[in-house]
C-alpha positions in Angstrom: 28.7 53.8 -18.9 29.4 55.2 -15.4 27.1 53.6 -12.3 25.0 56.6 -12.8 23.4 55.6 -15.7 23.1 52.0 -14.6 21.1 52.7 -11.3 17.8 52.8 -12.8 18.3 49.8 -15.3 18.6 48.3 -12.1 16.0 49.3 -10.5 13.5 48.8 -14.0 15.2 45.0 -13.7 14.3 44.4 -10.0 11.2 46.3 -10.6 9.7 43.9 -13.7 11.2 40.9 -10.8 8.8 41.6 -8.2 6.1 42.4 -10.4 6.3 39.1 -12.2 6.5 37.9 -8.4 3.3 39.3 -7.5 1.7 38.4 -10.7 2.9 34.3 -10.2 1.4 34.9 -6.3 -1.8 35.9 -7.2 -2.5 34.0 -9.6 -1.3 30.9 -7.3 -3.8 32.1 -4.7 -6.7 32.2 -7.3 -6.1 28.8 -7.9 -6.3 28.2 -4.3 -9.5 29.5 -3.8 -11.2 28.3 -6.8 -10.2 24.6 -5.7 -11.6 25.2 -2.3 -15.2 27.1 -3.6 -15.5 23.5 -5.4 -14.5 21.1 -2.6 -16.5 22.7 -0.3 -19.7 23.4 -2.8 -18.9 19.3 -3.9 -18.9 18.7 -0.1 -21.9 20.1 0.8 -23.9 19.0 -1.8 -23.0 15.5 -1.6 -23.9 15.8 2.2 -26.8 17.2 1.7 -28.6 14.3 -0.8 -26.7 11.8 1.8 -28.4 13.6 4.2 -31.7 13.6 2.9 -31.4 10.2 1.6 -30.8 8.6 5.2 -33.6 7.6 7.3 -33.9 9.8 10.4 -33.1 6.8 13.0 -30.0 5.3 10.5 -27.2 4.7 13.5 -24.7 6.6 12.0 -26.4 10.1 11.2 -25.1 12.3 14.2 -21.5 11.0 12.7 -22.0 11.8 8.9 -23.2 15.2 10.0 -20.4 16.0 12.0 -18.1 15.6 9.5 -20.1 16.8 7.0 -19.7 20.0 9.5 -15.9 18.9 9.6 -15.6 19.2 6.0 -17.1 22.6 5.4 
């Protein structure tokens, strides 16, 4: 076979490369966001009953807000 013939196996191969590359990425950054719509949905409902659960003159409520706020 001369180099010809071999260019565009080589180009299929590095082709099918960066496609499984992007593929891999993608589905990497899915994962990424799906984990972070759940901690932050998680966050703000658990400051939300705390929140509503705590007596308005509790000490510590401007802090548990804040990073409630922090968190999200």
């Amino acid at each position: 076979m001369s180099t010809i013939d071999l260019f565009p196996d080589e180009l299929k191969s590095e082709y099918d490369k960066e496609f499984e590359l992007k593929s891999s990425l993608e589905n990497k950054a899915n994962y990424i966001l799906i984990a972070a719509g759940v901690t932050m949905s998680l966050l703000f409902s658990f400051g939300a009953v705390l929140v509503d659960k705590l007596n308005a003159d509790y000490q510590y409520l401007i802090f548990v807000v804040v990073f409630l706020m922090i968190g999200l």
